[in-house]
C-alpha positions in Angstrom: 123.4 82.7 138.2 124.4 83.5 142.2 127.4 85.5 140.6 125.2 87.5 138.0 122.7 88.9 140.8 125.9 89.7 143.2 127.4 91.6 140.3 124.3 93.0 139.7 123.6 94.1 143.3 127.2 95.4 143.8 127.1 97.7 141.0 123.9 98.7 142.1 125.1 99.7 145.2 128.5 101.4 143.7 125.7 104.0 141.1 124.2 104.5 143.8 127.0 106.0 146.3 128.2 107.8 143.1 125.1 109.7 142.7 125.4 110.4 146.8 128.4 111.7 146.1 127.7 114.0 143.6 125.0 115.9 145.2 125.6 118.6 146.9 124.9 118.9 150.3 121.9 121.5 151.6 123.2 124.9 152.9 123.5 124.6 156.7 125.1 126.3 159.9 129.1 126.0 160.3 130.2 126.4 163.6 134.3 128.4 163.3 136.6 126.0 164.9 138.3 129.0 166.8 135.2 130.4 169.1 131.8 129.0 169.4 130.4 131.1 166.3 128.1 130.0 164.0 128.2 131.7 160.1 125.8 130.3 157.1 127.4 127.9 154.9 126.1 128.1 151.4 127.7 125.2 149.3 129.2 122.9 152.1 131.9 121.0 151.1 133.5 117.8 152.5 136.3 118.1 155.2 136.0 121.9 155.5 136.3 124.0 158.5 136.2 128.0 159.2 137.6 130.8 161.5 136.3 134.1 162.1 138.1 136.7 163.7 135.2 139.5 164.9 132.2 139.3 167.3 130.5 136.1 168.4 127.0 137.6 169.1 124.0 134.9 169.9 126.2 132.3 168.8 126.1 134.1 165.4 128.8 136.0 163.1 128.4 139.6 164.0 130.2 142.9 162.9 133.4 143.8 160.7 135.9 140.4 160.8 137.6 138.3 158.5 136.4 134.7 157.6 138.5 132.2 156.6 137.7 129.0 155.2 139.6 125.8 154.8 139.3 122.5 152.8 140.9 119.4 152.9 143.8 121.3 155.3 144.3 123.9 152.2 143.4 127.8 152.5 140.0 128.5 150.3 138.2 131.4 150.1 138.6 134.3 152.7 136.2 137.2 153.1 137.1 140.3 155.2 134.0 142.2 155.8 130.5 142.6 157.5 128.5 140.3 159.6 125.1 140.0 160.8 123.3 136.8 162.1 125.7 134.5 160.6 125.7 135.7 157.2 127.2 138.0 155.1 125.4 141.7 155.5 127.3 145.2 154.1 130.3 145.9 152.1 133.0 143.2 152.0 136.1 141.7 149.6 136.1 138.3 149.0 139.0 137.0 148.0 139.5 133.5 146.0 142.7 130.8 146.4 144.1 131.6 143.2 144.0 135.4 144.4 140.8 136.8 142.6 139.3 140.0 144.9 135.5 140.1 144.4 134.3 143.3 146.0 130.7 144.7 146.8 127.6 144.5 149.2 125.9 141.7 150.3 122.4 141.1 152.2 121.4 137.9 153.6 124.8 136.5 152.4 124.1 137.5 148.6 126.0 139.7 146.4 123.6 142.3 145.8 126.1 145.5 144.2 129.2 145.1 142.9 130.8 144.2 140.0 131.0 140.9 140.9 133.7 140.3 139.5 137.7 140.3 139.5 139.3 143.5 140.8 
């Protein structure tokens, strides 16, 4: 019977790390690991870091720069364009891993014109 309510609580346990797991985390505040700057971070991912290579201003992404992201030591997505506040504000080209450019406006770090899609 001991054995049955171990199994039982270790399987338990194993569901519910799994469903941890598979829920994404909350958008949050990355700080670039090249200069104390801050940029909005909507779909953080595990064992990811940034750079940014334009104006720190208040601790926030600021201005024309290009922002590079990194997971798990690998080049992700990169987008060279305009900052304000830490988040994506004016025209700008993201550009995917696999080489995809996706080119338009964006306010309040959304996609607002633009085709949204390859170019």
């Amino acid at each position: 019977m001991n054995s049955v309510i171990v199994m039982a609580a270790a399987i338990l346990v194993a569901s519910q790390t799994a469903a941890q797991r598979e829920r994404p985390a909350p958008p949050d505040w990355i700080t670039t690991t090249n200069q104390p700057c801050k940029l909005w971070n909507p779909e953080p991912q595990p064992n990811e870091s940034v750079t940014w290579s334009g104006q720190c201003q208040n601790g926030l992404a600021t201005g024309k720069g290009i922002l590079k992201w990194t997971e798990d030591g690998k080049p992700a997505v990169e987008f060279d364009g305009q900052y304000k506040d830490g988040k994506r504000n004016g025209p700008g080209v993201m550009i995917t891993p696999d080489g995809d450019h996706f080119e338009g406006v964006w306010v309040d770090d959304k996609l607002v014109t633009g085709d949204g899609g390859a170019i």
